[in-house]
C-alpha positions in Angstrom: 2.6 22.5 33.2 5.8 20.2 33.6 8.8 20.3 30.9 7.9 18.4 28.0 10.4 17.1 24.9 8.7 16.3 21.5 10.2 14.2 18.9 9.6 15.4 15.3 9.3 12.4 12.4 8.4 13.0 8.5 6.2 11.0 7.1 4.5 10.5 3.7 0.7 10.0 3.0 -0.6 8.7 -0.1 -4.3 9.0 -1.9 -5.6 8.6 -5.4 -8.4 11.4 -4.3 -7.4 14.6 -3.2 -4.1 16.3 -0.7 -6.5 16.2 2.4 -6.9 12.3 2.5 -3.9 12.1 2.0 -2.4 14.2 4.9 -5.2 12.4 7.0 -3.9 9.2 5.8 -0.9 9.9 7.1 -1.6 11.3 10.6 -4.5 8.2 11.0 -1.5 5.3 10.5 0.6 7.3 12.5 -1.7 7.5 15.8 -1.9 3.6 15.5 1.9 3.5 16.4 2.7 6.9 18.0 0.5 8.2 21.4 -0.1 11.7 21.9 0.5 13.3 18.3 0.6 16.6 18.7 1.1 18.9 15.7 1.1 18.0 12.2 3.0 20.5 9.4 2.4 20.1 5.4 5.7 20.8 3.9 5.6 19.4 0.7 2.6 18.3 -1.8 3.1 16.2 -5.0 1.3 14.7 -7.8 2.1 11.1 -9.3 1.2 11.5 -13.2 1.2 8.1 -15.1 0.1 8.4 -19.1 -1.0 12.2 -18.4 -3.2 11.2 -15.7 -2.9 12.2 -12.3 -2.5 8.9 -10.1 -1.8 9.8 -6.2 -1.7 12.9 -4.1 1.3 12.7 -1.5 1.8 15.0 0.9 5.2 15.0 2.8 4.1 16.1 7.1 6.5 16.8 9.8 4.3 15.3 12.8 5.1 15.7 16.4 4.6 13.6 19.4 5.3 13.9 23.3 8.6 11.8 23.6 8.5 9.3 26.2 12.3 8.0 26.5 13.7 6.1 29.1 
């Protein structure tokens, strides 16, 4: 296997269901954009609450990609 750099970017998915869609979300809009996304990390979940209600699931990803520079 030759050497191989990655590039490492954060991104933040958004869904008014559940954590998973919006991690999926996420990684989905990314691979429009990005080739070869290789690992995706959860490192942070929240909740948006408007008048007591829950509103969104976001869930902050570090997601990894072969790096292709020049």
């Amino acid at each position: 296997m030759p050497d191989s750099v990655y590039k490492i970017i954060e991104l933040v998915g958004t869904s008014s269901e559940s954590w998973d869609k919006a991690a999926a979300r996420a990684v989905e809009r990314a691979s429009q954009t990005l080739r070869d996304l290789r690992v995706a990390e959860v490192t942070e979940q929240d909740l948006v609450i408007e008048n007591g209600k829950v509103t969104a699931f976001r869930c902050k990803l570090k997601v990894s990609f072969k790096f292709e520079g020049t």
